[in-house]
VEXDREN-2710 file (C-alpha; in Angstrom, 1 decimal):
% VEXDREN-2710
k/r/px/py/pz
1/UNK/90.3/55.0/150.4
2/UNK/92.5/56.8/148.1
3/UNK/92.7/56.5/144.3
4/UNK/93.6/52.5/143.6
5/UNK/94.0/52.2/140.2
6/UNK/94.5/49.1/138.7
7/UNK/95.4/45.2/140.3
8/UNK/98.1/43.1/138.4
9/UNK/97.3/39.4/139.9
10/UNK/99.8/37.6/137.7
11/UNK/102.3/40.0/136.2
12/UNK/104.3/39.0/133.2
13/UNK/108.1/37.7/133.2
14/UNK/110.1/38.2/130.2
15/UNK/113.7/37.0/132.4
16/UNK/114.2/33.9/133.8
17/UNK/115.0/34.1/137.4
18/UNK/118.5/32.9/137.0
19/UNK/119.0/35.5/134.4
20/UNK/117.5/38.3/137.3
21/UNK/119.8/37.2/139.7
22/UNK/123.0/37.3/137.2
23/UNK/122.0/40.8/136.5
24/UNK/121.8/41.4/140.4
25/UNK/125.4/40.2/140.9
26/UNK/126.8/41.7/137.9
27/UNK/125.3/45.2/139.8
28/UNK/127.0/44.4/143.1
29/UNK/130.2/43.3/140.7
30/UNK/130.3/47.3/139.5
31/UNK/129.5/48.7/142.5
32/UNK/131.9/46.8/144.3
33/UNK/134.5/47.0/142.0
34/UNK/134.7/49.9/140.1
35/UNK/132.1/52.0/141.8
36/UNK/129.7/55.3/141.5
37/UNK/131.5/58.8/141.9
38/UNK/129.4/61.5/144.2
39/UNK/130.3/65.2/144.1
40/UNK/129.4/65.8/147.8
41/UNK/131.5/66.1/150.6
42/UNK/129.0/65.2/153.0
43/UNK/127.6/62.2/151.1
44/UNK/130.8/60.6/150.9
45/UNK/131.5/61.4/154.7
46/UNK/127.7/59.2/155.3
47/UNK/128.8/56.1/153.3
48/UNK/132.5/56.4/154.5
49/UNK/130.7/56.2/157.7
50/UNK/128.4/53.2/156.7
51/UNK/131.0/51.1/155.7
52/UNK/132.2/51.7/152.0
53/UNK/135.4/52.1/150.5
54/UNK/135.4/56.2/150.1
55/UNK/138.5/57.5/147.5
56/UNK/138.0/61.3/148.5
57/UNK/140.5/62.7/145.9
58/UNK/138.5/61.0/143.1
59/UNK/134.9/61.2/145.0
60/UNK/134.9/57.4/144.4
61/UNK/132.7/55.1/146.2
62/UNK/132.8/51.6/146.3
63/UNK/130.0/49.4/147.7
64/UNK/129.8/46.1/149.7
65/UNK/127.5/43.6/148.5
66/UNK/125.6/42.9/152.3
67/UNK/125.5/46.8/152.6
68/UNK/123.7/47.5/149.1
69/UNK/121.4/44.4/150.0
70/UNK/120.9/45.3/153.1
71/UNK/119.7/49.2/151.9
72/UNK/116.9/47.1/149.6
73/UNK/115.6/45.5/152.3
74/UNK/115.4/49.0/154.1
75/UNK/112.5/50.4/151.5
76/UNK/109.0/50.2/152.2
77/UNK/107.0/47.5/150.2
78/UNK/104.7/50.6/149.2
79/UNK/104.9/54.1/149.4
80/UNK/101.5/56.7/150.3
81/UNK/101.5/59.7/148.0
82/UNK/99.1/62.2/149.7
83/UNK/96.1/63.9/147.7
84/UNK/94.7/67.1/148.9
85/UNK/92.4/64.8/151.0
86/UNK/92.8/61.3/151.7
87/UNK/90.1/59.9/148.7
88/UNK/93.1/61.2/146.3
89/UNK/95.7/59.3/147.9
90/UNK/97.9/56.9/145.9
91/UNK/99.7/54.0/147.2
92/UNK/102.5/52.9/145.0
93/UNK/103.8/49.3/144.9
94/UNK/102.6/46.0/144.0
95/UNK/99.8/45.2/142.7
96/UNK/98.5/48.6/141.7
97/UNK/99.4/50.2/138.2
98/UNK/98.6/53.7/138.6
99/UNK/98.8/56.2/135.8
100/UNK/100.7/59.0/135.0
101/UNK/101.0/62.8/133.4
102/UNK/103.9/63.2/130.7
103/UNK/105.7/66.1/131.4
104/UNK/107.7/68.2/128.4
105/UNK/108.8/71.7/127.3
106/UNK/106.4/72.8/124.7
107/UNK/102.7/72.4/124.0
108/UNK/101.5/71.1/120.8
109/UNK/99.2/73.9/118.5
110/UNK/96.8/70.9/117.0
111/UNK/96.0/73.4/114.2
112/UNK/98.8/73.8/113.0
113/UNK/101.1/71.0/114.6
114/UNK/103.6/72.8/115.5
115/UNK/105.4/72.9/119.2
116/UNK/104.8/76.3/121.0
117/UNK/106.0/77.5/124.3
118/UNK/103.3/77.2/127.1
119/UNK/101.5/80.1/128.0
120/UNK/100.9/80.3/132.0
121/UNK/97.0/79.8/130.7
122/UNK/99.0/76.6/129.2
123/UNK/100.1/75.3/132.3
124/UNK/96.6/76.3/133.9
125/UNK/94.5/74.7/131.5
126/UNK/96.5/71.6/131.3
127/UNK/96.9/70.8/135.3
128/UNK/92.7/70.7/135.0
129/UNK/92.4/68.4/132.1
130/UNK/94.9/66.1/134.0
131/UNK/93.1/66.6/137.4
132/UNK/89.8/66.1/135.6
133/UNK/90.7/62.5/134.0
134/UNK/89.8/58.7/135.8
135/UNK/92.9/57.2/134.2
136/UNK/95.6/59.8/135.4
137/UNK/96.0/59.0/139.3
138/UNK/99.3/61.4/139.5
139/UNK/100.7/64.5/138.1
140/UNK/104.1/64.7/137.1
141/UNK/103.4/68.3/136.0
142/UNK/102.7/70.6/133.0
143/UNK/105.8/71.8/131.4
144/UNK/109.2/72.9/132.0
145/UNK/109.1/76.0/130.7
146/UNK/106.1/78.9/130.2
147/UNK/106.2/82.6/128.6
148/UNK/107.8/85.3/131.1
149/UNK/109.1/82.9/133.5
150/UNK/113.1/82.5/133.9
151/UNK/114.1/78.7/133.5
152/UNK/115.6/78.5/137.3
153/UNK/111.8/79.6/138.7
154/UNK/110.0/77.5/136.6
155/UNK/109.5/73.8/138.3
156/UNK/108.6/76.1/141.5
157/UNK/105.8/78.0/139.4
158/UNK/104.8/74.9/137.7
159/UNK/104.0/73.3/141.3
160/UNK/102.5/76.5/142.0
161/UNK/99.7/76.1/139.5
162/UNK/99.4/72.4/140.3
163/UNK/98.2/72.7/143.9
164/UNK/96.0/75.5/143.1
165/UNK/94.2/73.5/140.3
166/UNK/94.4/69.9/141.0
167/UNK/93.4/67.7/143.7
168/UNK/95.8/64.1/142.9
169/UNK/99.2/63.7/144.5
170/UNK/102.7/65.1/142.4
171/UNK/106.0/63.6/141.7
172/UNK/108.5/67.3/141.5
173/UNK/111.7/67.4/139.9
174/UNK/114.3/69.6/141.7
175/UNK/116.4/71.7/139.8
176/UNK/119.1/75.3/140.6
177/UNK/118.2/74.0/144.3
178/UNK/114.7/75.0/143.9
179/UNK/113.1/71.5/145.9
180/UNK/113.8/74.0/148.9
181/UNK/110.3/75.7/147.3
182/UNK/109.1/73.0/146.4
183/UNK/108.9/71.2/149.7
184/UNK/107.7/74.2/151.4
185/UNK/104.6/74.7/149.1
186/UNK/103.8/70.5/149.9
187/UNK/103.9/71.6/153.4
188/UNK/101.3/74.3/153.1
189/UNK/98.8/71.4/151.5
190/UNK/99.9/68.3/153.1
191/UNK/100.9/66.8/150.5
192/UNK/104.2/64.5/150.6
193/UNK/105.2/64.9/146.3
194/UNK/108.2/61.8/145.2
195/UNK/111.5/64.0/145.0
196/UNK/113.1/63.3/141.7
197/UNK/116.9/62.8/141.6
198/UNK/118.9/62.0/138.8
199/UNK/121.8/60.4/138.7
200/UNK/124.1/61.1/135.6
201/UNK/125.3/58.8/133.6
202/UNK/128.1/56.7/133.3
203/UNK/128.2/56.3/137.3
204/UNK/128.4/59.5/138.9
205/UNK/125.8/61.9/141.0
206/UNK/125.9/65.7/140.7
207/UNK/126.5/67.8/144.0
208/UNK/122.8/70.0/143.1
209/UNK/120.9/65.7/142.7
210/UNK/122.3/64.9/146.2
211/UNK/121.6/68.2/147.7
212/UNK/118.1/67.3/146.1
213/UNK/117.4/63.7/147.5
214/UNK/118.8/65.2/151.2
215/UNK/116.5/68.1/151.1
216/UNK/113.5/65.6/150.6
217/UNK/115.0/63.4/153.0
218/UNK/115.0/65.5/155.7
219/UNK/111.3/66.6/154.9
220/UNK/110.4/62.8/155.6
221/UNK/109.1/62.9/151.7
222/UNK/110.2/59.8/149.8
223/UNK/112.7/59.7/147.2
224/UNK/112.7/58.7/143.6
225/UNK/116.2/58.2/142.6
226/UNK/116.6/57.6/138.8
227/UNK/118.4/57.5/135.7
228/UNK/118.3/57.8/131.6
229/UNK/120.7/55.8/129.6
230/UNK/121.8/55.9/125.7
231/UNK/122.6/52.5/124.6
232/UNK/125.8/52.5/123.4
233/UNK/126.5/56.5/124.0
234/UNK/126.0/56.1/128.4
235/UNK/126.0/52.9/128.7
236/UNK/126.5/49.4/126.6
237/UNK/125.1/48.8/123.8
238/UNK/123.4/46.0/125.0
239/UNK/120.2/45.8/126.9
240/UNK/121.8/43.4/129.5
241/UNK/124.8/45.1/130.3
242/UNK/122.7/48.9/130.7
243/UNK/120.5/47.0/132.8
244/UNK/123.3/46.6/135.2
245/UNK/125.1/50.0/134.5
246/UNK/121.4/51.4/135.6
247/UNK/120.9/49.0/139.3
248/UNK/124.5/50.5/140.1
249/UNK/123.6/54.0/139.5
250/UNK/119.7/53.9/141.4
251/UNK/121.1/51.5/143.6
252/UNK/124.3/53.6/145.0
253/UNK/121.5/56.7/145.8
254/UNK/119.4/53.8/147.6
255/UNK/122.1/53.0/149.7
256/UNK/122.4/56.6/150.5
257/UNK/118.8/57.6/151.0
258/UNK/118.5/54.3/153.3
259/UNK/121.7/55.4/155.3
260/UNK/120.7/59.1/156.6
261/UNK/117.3/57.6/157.1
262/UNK/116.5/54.1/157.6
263/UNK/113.2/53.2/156.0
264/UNK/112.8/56.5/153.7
265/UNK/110.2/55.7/151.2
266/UNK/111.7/55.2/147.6
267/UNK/110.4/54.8/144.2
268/UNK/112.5/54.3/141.6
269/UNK/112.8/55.2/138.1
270/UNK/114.6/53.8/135.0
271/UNK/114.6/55.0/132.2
272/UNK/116.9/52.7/128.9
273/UNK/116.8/54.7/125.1
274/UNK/118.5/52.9/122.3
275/UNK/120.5/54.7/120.5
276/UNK/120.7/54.3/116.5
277/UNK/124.0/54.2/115.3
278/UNK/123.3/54.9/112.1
279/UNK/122.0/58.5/113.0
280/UNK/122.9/59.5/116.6
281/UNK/119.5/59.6/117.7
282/UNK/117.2/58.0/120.3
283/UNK/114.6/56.1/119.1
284/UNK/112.1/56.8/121.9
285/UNK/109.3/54.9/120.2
286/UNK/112.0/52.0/119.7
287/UNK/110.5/48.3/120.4
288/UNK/113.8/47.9/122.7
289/UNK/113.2/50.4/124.9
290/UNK/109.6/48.6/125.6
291/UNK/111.7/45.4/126.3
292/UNK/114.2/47.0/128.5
293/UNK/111.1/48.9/130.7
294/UNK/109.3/45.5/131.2
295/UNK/112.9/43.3/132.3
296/UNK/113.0/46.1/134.6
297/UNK/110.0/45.6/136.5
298/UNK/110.7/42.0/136.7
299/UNK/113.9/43.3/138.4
300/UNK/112.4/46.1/140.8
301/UNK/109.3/43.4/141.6
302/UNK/112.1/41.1/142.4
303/UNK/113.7/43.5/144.7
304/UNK/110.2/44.1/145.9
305/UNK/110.9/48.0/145.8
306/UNK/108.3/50.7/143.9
307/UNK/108.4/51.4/140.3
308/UNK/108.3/53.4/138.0
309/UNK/109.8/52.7/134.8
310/UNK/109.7/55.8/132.3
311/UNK/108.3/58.2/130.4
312/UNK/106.1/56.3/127.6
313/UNK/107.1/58.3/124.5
314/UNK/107.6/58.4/121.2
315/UNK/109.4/59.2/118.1
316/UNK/106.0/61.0/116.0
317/UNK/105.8/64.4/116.2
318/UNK/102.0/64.4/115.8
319/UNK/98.8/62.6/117.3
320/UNK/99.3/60.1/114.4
321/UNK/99.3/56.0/114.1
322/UNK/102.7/56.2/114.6
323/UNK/102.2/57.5/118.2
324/UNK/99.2/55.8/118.9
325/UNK/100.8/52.5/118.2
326/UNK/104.5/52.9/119.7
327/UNK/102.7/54.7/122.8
328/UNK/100.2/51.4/123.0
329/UNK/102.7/49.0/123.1
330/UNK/104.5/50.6/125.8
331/UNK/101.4/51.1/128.0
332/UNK/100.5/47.9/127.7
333/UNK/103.7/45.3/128.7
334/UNK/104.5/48.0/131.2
335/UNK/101.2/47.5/132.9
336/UNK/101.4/43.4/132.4
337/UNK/105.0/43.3/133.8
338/UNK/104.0/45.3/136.9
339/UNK/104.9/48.7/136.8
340/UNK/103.7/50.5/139.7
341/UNK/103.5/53.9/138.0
342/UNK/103.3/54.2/133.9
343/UNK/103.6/58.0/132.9
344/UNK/102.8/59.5/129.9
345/UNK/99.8/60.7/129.9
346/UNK/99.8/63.2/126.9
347/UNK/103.0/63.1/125.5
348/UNK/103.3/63.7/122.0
349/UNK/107.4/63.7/121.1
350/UNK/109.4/62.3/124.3
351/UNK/109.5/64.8/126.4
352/UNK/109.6/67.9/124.3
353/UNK/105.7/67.9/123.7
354/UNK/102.5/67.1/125.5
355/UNK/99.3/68.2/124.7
356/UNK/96.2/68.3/127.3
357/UNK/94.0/66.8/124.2
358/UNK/96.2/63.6/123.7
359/UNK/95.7/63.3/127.4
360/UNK/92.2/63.1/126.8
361/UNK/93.1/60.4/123.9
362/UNK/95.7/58.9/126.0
363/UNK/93.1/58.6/129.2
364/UNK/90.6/56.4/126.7
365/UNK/94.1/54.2/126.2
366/UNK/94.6/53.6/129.9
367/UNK/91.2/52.9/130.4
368/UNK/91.4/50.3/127.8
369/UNK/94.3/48.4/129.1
370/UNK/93.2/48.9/132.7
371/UNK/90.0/46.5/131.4
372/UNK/92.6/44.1/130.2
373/UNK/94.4/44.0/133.7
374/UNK/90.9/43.5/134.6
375/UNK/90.5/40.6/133.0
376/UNK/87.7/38.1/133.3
377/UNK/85.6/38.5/136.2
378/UNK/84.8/35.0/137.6
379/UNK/81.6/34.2/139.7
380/UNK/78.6/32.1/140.0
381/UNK/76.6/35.2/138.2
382/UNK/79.3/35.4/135.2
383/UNK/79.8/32.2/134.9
384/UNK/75.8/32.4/133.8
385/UNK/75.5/28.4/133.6
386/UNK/71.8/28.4/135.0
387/UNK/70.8/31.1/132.2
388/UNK/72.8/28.9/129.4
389/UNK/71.1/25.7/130.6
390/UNK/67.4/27.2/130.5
391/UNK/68.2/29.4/127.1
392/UNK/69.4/26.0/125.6
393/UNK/69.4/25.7/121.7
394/UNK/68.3/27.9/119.1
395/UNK/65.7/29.3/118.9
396/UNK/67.1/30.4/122.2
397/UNK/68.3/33.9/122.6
398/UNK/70.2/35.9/125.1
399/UNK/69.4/39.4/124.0
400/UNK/66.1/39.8/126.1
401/UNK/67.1/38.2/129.5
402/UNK/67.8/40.4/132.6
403/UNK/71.3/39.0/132.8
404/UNK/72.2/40.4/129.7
405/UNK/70.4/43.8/130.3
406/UNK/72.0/44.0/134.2
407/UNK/75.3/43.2/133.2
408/UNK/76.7/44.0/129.7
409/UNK/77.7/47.8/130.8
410/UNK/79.9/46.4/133.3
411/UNK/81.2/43.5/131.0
412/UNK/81.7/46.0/128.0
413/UNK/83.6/49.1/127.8
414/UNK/82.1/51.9/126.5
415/UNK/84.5/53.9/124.4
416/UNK/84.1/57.9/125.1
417/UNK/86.3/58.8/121.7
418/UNK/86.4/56.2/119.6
419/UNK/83.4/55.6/116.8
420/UNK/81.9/52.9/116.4
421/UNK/78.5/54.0/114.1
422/UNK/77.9/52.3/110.6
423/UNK/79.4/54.0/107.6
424/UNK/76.4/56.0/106.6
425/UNK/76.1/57.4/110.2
426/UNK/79.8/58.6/111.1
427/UNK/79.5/60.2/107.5
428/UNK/76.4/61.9/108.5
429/UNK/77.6/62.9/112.2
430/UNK/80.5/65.0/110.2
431/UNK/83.0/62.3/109.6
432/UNK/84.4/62.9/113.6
433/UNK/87.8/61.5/114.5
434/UNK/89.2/60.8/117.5
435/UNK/90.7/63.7/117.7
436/UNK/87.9/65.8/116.6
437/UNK/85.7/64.1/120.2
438/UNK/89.1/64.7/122.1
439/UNK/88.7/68.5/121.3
440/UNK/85.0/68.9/122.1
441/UNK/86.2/67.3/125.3
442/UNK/88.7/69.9/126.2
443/UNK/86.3/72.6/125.8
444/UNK/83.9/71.1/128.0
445/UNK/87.0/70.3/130.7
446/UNK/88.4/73.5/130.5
447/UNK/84.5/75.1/130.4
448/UNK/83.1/73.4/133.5
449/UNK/85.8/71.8/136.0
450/UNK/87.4/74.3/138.6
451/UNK/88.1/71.8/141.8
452/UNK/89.6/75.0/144.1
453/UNK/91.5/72.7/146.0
454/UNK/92.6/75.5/148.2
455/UNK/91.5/77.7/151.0
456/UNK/92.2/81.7/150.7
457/UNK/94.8/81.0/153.9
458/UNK/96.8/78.5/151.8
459/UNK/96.7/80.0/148.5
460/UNK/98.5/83.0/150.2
461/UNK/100.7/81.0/152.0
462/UNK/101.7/79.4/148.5
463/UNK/101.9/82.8/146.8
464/UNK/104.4/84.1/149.5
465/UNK/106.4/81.2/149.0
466/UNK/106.6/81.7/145.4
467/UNK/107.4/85.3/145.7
468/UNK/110.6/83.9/147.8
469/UNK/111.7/82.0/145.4
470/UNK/111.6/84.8/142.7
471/UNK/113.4/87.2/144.6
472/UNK/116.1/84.4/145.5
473/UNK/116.2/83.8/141.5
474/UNK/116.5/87.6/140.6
475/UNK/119.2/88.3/143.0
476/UNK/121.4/85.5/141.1
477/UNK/121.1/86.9/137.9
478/UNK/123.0/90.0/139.2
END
């Protein structure tokens, strides 16, 4: 049955459709006209081949408008991301909202709240709190870097430790060529993890990205070609015009991906940071960013391709209000505007912290926005007029009636973190925060849940393949 997340039945526009469609032709306008550059020889020779207008001296390529359309009506409505058996399996398009883990360099010391580099306990310790939570239906990993391991080695180890101790489906990042590992390792469990390309902006794809999306290709793994703007550093400064500058860049991979294999399963990812101009930074908690993430849904729904927006982040450093709220806000009109995958699961500071205890907090977010999605349930038994018509009037009451007593768990939901005791009773329970029942949480997680997904056969199989990639690693440093 796989994991199913949550239905959108009537997600939210914030375009108009005229205003979709005008960014749509202002896309095939770019790519026509000026074009995406690809540093690979053989990926120009394939859309040379296909039909486009190939500048070799300048790696140019310019698109025409039926062939880009045609690519989009290539992709699969939904794509099947395998679990390490089939009840973990997530299928990612419309309607489902599925949620995702945040990935980042450093963990968070909550003591001290400071960032710290990830011991391999770290990385072990936070796959099983993410494996462990209802709310996080995909991993997108730990972090991307861990004490004693070289930087090249590390998405391969990182995928290591995920198979070993977690049973949900992965989206891997390939980087230094490593998806060759990568791959392999999905291969020894069955499972199929989204390959992560990313194009660079302004307009051009690196030689290792392509090498990336081809390797996956070839593995019959889907793709998920994607890209991160600046306003106003990579791209416009408006929201608009990056909007287009980012369907030309995930687009021209599309085309691509659909060319070598017709009907390749693709998910894309978009990622739009304002930039302020005042200071040269990103404001990754910035209201636009939200606003730019939901028009692009409307867009990708539109296109009727799988989603997945960004990385919900923000600009705290800490577990504060601050993150809380900007992190909320994200969640939410991502979720109501139909994206199919909303990661973030944990994050703390964009992607340069994550914590497995914010996870925890983060998992009693989804939940609560997953009950919104929900919405009113409908039915002759909800509906309850019967009950209301023989309670009538006060001194009628509805607190002893089996309705009430059958139904108000399912018609509730029942916080795991948050309080919700009278004064004198929180004081006397220690004055716990959120944070403080996120903690005792972990230590019960980390305590009692060991899922083994593997068999001894498959573990060694995974070992030897990591071993391969370390040796391949060490000789390049010499």
């Amino acid at each position: 049955m796989g994991l199913k997340g949550y239905v959108v039945k009537r997600p939210l526009d914030i375009l108009t459709e005229e205003e979709v469609k005008r960014i749509h032709y202002g896309t095939l306008e770019v790519m026509a006209k000026t074009g995406v550059v690809f540093h690979h020889k053989k990926a120009l020779e394939i859309l040379g081949d296909a039909g486009c207008d190939v500048d070799r001296e300048k790696e140019l390529v310019r698109f025409p408008n039926y062939l880009v359309e045609e690519s989009l009506r290539k992709c699969p409505r939904r794509v099947l991301l395998k679990g390490m058996t089939p009840e973990y399996d997530v299928a990612v398009g419309d309607p489902y909202v599925h949620f995702a883990s945040c990935i980042a360099m450093d963990t968070l010391d909550l003591e001290t709240m400071d960032r710290k580099i990830p011991t391999m306990q770290d990385h072990i310790n936070m796959a099983k709190v993410l494996d462990y939570l209802d709310e996080v239906h995909l991993h997108y990993g730990q972090y991307v870097r861990a004490e004693g391991v070289a930087d090249m080695c590390i998405h391969p180890q990182r995928f290591n430790i995920t198979v070993k101790h977690a049973l949900k489906p992965s989206i891997t990042a390939g980087v230094f060529g490593n998806e060759v590992w990568l791959i392999k390792m999905a291969q020894v469990v069955g499972q199929n993890p989204a390959g992560h390309a990313q194009c660079s902006p302004p307009l051009t794809w690196s030689t290792d990205k392509i090498d990336c999306m081809l390797h996956y290709i070839d593995a019959g793994f889907p793709i998920l070609p994607g890209t991160g703007l600046a306003t106003g550093m990579t791209s416009p400064v408006t929201l608009a015009g990056a909007l287009v500058q980012q369907q030309a860049e995930i687009l021209s991979g599309i085309v691509l991906a659909q060319t070598v294999k017709p009907g390749i399963g693709v998910i894309v990812k978009g990622r739009i940071e304002p930039a302020d101009m005042r200071t040269g930074m990103i404001a990754e908690g910035g209201v636009e960013k939200v606003i730019a993430d939901a028009a692009w849904n409307q867009i990708w729904r539109w296109y009727q391709v799988p989603r997945w927006h960004t990385v919900v982040s923000t600009d705290s450093k800490v577990p504060d209000y601050q993150c809380g709220m900007e992190k909320a806000l994200h969640f939410l009109l991502s979720a109501l505007t139909g994206s199919n995958i909303i990661a973030g699961i944990g994050g703390v500071y964009d992607e340069i912290t994550v914590s497995p205890v914010v996870a925890i907090m983060d998992n009693e977010l989804a939940r609560r926005i997953g009950k919104m999605i929900d919405g009113v349930n409908v039915n002759e038994e909800t509906l309850a007029v019967d009950l209301i018509n023989k309670v009538g009037p006060i001194p009628g009451q509805f607190l002893s009636t089996e309705h009430t007593r059958k139904l108000w768990k399912s018609e509730l939901l029942i916080p795991a973190l948050a309080d919700r005791m009278g004064y004198s009773e929180w004081v006397g329970g220690g004055k716990k925060t959120s944070l403080d029942y996120a903690k005792e949480k972990y230590e019960e997680i980390i305590a009692t849940y060991n899922p083994s997904p593997l068999s001894e056969d498959k573990e060694k199989a995974i070992d030897e393949i990591m071993e391969e990639a370390r040796k391949f690693y060490k000789s390049k440093e010499s």
